[in-house]
C-alpha positions as CSV (number, residue, x, y, z in Angstrom):
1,X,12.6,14.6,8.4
2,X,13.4,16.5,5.2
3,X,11.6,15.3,2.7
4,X,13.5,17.2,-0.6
5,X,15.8,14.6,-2.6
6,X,19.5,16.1,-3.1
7,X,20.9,16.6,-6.3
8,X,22.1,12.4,-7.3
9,X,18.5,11.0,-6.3
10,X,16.9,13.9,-8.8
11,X,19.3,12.9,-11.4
12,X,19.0,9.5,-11.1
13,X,15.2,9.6,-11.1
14,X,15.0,11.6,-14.4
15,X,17.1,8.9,-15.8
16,X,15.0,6.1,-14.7
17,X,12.1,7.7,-15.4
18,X,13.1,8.3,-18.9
19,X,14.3,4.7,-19.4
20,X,10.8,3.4,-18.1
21,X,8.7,5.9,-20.1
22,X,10.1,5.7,-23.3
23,X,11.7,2.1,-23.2
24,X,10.1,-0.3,-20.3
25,X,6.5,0.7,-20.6
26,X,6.2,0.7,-24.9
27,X,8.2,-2.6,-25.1
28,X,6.3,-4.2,-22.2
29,X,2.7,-3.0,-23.4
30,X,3.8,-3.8,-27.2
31,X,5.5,-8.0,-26.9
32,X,3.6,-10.8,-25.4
33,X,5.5,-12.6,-22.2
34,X,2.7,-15.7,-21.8
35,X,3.9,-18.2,-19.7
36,X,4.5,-20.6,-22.6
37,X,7.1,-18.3,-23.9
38,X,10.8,-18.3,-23.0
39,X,11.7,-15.6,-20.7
40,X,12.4,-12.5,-22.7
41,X,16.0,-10.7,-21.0
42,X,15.5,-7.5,-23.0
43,X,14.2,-5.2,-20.0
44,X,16.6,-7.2,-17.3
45,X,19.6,-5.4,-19.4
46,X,18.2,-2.9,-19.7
47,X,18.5,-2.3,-15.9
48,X,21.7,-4.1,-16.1
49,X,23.4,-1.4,-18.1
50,X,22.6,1.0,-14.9
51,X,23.5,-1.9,-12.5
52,X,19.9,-2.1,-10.9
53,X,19.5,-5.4,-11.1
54,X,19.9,-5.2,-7.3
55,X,20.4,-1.7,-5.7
56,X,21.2,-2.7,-2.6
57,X,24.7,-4.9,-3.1
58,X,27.6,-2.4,-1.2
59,X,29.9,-0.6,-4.2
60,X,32.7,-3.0,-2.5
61,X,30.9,-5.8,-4.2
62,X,30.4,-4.4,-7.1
63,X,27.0,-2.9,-6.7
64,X,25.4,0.8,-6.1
65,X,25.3,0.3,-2.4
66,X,22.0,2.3,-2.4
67,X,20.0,3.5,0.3
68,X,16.2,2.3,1.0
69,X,15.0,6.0,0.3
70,X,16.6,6.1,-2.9
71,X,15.8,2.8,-3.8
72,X,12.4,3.0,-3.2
73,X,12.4,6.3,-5.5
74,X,13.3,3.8,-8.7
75,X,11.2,1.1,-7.7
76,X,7.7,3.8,-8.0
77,X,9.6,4.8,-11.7
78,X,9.6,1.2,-12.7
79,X,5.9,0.3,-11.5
80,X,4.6,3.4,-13.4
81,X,5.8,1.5,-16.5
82,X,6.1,-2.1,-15.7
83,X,5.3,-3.9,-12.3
84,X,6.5,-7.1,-13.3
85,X,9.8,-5.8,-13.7
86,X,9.8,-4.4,-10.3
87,X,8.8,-7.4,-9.0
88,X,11.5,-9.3,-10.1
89,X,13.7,-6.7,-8.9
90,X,12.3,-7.2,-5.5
91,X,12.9,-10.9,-5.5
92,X,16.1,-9.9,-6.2
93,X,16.8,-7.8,-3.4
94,X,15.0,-9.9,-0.9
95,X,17.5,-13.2,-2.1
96,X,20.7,-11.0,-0.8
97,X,19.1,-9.2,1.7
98,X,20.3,-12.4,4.2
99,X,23.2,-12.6,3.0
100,X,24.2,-8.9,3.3
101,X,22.7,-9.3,6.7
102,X,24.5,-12.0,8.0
103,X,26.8,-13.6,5.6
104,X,30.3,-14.5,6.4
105,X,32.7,-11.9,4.1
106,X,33.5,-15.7,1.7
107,X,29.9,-15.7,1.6
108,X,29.3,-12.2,0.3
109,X,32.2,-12.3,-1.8
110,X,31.1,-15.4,-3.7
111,X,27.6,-14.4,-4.1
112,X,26.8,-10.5,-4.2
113,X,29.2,-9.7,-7.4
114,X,27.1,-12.4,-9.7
115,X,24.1,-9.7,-9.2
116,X,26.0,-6.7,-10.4
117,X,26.7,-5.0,-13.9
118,X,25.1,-5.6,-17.4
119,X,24.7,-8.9,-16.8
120,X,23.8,-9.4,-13.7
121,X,22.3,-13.1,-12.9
122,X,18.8,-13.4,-11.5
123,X,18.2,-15.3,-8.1
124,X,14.9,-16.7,-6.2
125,X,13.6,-16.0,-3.2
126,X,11.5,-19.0,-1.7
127,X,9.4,-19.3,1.2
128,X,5.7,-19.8,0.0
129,X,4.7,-23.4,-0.2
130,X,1.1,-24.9,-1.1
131,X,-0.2,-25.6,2.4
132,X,2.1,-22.5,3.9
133,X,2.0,-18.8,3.4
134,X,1.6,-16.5,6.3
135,X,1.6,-19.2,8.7
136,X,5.5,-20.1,9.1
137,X,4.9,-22.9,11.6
138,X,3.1,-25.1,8.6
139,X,5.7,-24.8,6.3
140,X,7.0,-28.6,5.0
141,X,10.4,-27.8,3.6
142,X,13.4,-29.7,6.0
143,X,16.6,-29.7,5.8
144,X,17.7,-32.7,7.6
145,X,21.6,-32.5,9.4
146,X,23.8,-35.1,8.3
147,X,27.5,-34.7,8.9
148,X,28.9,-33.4,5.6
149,X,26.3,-30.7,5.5
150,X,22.4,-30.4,5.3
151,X,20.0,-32.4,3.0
152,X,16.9,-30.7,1.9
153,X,13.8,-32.1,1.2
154,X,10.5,-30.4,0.2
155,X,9.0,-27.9,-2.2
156,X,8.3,-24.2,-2.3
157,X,5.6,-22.8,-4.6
158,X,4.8,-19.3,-6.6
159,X,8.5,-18.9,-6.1
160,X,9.6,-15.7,-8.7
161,X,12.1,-16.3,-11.2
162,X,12.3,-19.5,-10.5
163,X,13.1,-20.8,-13.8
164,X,15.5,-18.2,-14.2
165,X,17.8,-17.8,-10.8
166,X,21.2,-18.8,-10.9
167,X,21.2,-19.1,-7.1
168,X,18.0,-19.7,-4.7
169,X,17.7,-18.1,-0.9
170,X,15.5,-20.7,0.5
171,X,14.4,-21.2,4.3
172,X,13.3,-24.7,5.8
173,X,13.4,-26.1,9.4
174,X,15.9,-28.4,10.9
175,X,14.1,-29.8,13.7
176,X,9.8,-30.3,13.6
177,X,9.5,-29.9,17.1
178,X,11.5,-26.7,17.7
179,X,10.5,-25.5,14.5
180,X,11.3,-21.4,14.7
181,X,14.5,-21.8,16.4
182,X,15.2,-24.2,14.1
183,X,14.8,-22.0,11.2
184,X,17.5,-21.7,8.4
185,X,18.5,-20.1,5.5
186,X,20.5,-21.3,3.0
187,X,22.0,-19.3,-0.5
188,X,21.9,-22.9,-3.2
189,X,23.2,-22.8,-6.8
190,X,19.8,-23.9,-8.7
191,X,22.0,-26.4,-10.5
192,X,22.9,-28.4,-7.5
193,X,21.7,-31.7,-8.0
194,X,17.8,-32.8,-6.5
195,X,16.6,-29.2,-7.3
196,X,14.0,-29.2,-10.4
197,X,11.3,-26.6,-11.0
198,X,7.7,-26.7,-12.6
199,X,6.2,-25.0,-15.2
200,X,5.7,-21.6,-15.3
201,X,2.5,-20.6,-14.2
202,X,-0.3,-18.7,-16.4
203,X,-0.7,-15.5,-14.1
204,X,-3.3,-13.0,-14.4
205,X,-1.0,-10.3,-12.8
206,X,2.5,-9.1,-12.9
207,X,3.0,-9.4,-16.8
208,X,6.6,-10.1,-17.5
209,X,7.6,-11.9,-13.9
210,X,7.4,-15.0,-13.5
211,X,6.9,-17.6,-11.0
212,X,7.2,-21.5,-10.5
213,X,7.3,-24.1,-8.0
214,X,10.7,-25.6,-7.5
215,X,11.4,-28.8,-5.5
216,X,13.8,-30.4,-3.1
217,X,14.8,-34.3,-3.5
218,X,17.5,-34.9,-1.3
219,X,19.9,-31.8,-2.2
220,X,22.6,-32.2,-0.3
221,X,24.1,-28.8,1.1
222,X,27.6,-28.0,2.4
223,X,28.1,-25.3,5.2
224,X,29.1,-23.0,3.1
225,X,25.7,-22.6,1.9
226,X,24.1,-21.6,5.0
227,X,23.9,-18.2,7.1
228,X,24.6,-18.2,10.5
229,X,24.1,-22.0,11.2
230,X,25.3,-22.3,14.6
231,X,22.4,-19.4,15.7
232,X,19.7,-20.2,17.3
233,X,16.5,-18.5,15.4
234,X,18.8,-17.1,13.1
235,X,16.9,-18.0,9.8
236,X,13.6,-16.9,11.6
237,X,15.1,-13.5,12.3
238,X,16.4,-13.3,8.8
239,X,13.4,-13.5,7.7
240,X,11.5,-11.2,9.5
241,X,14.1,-9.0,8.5
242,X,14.0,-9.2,5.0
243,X,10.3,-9.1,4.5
244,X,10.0,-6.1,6.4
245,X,12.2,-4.6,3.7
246,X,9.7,-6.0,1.2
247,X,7.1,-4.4,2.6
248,X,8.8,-1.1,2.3
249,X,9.3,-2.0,-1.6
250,X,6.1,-3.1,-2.1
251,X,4.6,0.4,-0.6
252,X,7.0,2.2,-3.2
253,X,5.5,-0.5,-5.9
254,X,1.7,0.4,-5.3
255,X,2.5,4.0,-5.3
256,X,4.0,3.6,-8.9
257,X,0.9,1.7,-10.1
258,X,-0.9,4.6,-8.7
259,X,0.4,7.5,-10.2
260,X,0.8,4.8,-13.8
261,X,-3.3,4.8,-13.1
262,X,-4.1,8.5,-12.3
263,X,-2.1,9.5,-15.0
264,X,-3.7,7.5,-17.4
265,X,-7.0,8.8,-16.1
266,X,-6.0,12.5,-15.9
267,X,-5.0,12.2,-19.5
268,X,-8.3,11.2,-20.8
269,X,-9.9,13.8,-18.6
270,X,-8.7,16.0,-20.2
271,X,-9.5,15.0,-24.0
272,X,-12.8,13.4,-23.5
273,X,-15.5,16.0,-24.4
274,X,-18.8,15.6,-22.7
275,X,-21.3,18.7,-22.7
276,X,-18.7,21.2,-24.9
277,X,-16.3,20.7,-22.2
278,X,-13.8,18.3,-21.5
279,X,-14.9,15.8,-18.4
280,X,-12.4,17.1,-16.4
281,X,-14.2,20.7,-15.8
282,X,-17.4,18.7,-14.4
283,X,-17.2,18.4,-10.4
284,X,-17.6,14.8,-10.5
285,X,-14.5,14.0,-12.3
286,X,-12.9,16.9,-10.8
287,X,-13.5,15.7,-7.5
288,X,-12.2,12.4,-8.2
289,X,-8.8,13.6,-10.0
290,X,-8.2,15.4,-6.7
291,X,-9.3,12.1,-4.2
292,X,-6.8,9.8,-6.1
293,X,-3.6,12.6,-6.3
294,X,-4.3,13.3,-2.3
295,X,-4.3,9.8,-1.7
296,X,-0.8,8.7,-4.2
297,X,0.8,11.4,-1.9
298,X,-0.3,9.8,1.1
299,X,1.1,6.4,-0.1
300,X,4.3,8.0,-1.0
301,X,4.5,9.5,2.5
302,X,4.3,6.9,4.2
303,X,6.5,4.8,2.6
304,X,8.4,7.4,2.7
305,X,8.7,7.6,6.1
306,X,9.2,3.7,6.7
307,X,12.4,4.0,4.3
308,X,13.8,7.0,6.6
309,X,13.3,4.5,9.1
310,X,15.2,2.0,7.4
311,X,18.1,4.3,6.7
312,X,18.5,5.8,10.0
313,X,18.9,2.0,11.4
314,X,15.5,2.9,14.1
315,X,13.1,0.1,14.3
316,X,10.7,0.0,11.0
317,X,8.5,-3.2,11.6
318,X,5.5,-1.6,12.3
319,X,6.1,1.4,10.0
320,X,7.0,-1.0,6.9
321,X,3.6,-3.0,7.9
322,X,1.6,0.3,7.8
323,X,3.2,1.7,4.4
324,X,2.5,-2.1,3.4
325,X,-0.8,-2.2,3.9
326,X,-1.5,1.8,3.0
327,X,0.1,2.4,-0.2
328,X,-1.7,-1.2,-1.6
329,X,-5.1,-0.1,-0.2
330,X,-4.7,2.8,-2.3
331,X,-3.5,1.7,-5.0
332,X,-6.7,-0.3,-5.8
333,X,-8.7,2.1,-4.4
334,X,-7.0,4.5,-7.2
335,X,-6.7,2.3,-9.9
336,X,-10.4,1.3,-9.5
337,X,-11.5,5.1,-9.8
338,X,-9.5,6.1,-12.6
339,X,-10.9,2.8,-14.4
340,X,-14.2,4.2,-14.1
341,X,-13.0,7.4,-15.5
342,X,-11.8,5.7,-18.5
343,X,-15.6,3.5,-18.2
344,X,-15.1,0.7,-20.8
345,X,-11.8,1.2,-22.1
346,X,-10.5,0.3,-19.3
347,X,-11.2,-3.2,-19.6
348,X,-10.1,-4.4,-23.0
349,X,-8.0,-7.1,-22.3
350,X,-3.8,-6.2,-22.4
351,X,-4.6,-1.8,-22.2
352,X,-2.8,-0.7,-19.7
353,X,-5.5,0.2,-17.4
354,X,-6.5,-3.5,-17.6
355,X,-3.0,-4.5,-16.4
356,X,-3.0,-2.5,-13.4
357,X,-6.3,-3.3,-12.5
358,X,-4.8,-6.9,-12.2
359,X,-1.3,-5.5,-10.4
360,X,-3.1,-3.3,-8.2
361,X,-5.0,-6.2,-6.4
362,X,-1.7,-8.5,-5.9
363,X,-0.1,-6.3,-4.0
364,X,-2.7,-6.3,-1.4
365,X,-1.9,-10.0,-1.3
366,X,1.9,-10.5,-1.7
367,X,4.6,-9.7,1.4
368,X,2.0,-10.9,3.7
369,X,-1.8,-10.3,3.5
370,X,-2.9,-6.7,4.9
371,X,-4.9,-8.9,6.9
372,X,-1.2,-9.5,8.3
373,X,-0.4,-6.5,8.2
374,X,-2.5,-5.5,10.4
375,X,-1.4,-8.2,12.9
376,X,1.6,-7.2,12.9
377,X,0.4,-3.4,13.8
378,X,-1.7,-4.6,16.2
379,X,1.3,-6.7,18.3
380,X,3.3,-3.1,18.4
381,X,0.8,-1.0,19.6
């Protein structure tokens, strides 16, 4: 495995990590995105003028056609400055990831260009319902055969961009006795008649994305809205799929709210003065600069290793489940000692150290519990 990045990841790094430093991060820290609010496009264009709205649509479609490794190099520049943003990029990725997995080329024609350019639409991912997260079996949401098509009935919950997508990946079963085999997944317009979504929810975490529940009153789908339908298991193994990429992209998240956290804390270590010195040249703050910049690089390494996984085609479940549950562990674990470095600053409500405290502890949860996580381990050893 060689871990040096050629020449095009380097450049493309700088210039993300330029945009998020001196764009993202001041306008995200600086404008208020409270639920009540109508969602604010400025940093979606942002990434639109670079076409990263979704990095992973082929260049035949329009997109950047980018591998995992590379992706995951953007997605730590964007969490450094704004996790909420990468969030919605991830929701983004996991909607087409399906369809670039098993859509017909009609399929992939129709829906992967409306993700690329400057103004790239935004699409939903939905899974989670109320009574069903990491339990597939209890999810609710049907989708009933009829001969024209499917109709789906149900709801799915904490769904990201809801309000926003132009077009919603959602899974639901077709038979309640055979549920996994019976598994779907269909790609629906959100203006298709029977779909309706809540408010947006008042989140503690993830400042600028947003989430909503969206239900399903008789929406009435056509075949051409569904992958694969004459497959048996195919929307379960679609699934599995995909969130095992979002696992990878989550690691690569918590790594950026990492390093956004150490370097805040580095920073003041070095200008607080305590004892004629700055804090940094006592052992005890020393010591803990070096604890959290061992463990980032740990994080990125194995994440690291999951998207070389990815990218040589091997099997990655277990290695995406391990970066998963490693680089979110950290990322508290790192966001919580550089909060004490800062001591009270670090919780004044909206600083930037308060935000990631907040962002840090989500991503233990989202993608599947690391109490999942370490199911899933477990199963592969």
């Amino acid at each position: 495995m060689d871990l040096s990045l050629n020449a095009e990841q380097i450049k493309l790094v700088e210039t993300i990590r330029e945009l998020a430093q001196q764009k993202i991060k001041p306008y995200y820290l600086e404008n208020d995105f409270s639920a009540d609010k109508d969602f604010d496009w400025y940093l979606i264009r942002l990434l639109g003028e670079l076409n990263l709205i979704c990095p992973t649509i082929p260049k035949e479609y329009g997109g950047l056609g980018l591998d995992m490794m590379t992706i995951a190099l953007i997605m730590e520049e964007l969490a450094a400055a704004c996790p909420g943003l990468t969030a919605i990029v991830q929701a983004n990725i996991h909607s087409v990831q399906p369809i670039l997995l098993a859509g017909s080329k009609e399929q992939k024609a129709y829906f992967l260009p409306r993700l690329t350019g400057k103004d790239a639409c935004l699409n939903s991912f939905a899974l989670t319902e109320q009574s069903s997260g990491s339990d597939i079996n209890s999810m609710s949401t049907f989708a009933g055969i009829t001969p024209e098509g499917y109709i789906i009935n149900g709801s799915k919950d904490y769904i990201l961009n809801a309000k926003e997508a132009q077009y919603i990946t959602v899974f639901a079963f077709c038979d309640t006795l055979h549920k996994k085999s019976s598994m779907r997944c269909f790609i629906i317009p959100t203006t298709t008649p029977g779909i309706s979504t809540g408010d947006v929810k008042h989140m503690a975490t993830l400042g600028y994305a947003r989430v909503a529940e969206v239900v399903f009153d008789n929406v009435k789908i056509n075949p051409q809205m569904v992958l694969k339908s004459d497959q048996l298991f195919s929307g379960y193994l679609l699934l599995s799929q995909t969130l095992d990429i979002g696992r990878v992209l989550t690691g690569a998240t918590a790594v950026g709210i990492a390093r956004a956290a150490y370097d805040l804390a580095y920073d003041f270590a070095n200008r607080r003065m305590q004892c004629n010195k700055p804090i940094r040249d006592h052992q005890v703050i020393a010591h803990s600069l070096a604890d959290m910049a061992t463990k980032i690089e740990v994080a990125r390494l194995i994440t690291w290793k999951a998207c070389w996984l990815v990218d040589k085609g091997d099997d990655f479940t277990m290695a995406s489940a391990m970066a998963k549950l490693t680089a979110t562990t950290i990322a508290l674990q790192v966001v919580t000692a550089a909060a004490e470095i800062l001591g009270a600053r670090a919780l004044i409500e909206g600083s930037e150290m308060e935000r990631l405290l907040r962002d840090a502890r989500i991503q233990k949860t989202i993608e599947g519990t690391n109490h999942i996580q370490r199911n899933i381990i477990a199963s592969l050893l």
